[in-house]
Each structure stands twice: as structure tokens, then as C-alpha cells.
C-alpha positions, 0 to 999 in steps of 0.5 A: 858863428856863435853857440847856437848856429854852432849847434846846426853843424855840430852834435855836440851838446852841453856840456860837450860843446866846447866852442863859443864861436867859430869862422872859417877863414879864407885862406881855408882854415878855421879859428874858433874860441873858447872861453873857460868859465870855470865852471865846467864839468872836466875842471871838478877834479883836475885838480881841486883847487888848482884847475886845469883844462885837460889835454883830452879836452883840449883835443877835443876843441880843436876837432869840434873847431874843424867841423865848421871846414865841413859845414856842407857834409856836417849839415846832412841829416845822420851824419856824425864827426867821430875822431880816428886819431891823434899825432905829434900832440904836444902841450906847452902852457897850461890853461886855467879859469878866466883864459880865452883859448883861441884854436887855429885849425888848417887841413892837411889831407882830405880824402872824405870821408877822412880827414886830417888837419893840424890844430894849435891852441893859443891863450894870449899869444902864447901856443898851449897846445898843438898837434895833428887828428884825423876824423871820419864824417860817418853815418850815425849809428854805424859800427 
């Protein structure tokens, strides 16, 4: 899936959006990437003149790169994928301009509507960042 058939499963918008592509894999994993351009909006003042892509980020892509393992429930009119936790996060590289940042998604526990999966993000082979979230698929506008 590129960006724009992306945009059918997930809410996220520019400049939110932070998948280029996704698959959901066989096995009942996805891989997604993400190229930054260096132009983003988190990069403006972390850090000026040495850019860096923030660990809060960074979990964010993992968790928009699981939606495409719930593409049938993300398709529903209403519905929104709001994070409830993250767990044993851990961040060994860091990522800059120009880094292709591949993210691996595998579930862990499903009991909808919550979800728990384990995300690993990787740029040229090398780990970057791991660690296990949680999330809700839950009608929008609940509180």
C-alpha cells in the first residue's frame, strides 16, 4: 500500500502521516517504511543543525505501521486507532535525514478492541528502536 491507499485505513493526515508504504505479510505481521526527507515538522528544533527523529515519533510509526493488521476494523465508518500504552521501549541508533527507516510489526495479544503488538524499527539493518504498545480501535468521539 503507498500513501494514498494508506489514507483509506488510517486518519492520520499530513503531516501525521508517518508511513510511505506498508504490506501485511503472511506470516500475520506488517513491514512498513518510512523515508525521511528532512523536511519534517518534528526535525525543526530536534536539534537545529543536527536532526534527529524523536523517539516519540519513532513510536508513532510503529503503531500507525499495525493499522494495516486491522485493515477490516479500520475500514469502518467512525472508528479510530488511539494508543493505550507503551512497554519495554528501547532506543539503540539514531535516525537522521536521508535514513530509510524499515518498521516490523507482529501482534502479540488480541482481545479487540485492544490490541498489543511488538514493533522494531531498523535502518540499514541496524535495529534503531524496539518495544512493545498497546491500542484501542474505538468509536470517534468517545470519551
Amino acid at each position: 500500500m503507498n500513501r494514498e491507499e494508506l489514507k483509506n485505513i488510517l486518519p492520520h493526515r499530513e503531516p501525521m502521516l508517518l508511513v510511505d508504504e506498508a504490506v501485511r505479510n503472511e506470516d500475520g505481521t506488517a513491514t512498513a517504511y518510512y523515508l525521511v526527507r528532512g523536511d519534517e515538522y518534528f526535525l525543526q528544533g530536534h536539534f537545529p543543525g543536527n536532526p534527529i527523529v524523536p523517539g516519540v515519533i519513532q513510536c508513532e510509526m510503529m503503531a500507525q505501521s499495525a493499522c494495516v493488521l486491522f485493515e477490516d476494523a479500520m475500514k469502518s465508518e467512525g472508528v479510530l486507532p488511539v494508543y493505550t500504552g507503551i512497554d519495554k521501549v528501547r532506543f539503540r541508533g539514531m535516525i537522521k535525514p536521508g535514513d530509510r527507516i524499515r518498521i516490523d510489526v507482529k501482534p502479540l495479544r488480541s482481545c479487540p478492541p485492544m490490541f498489543t503488538l511488538h514493533g522494531e524499527l531498523t535502518v540499514g539493518g541496524k535495529r534503531c528502536a524496539s518495544g512493545d504498545f498497546s491500542f484501542a480501535i474505538v468509536a470517534a468521539g468517545r470519551e
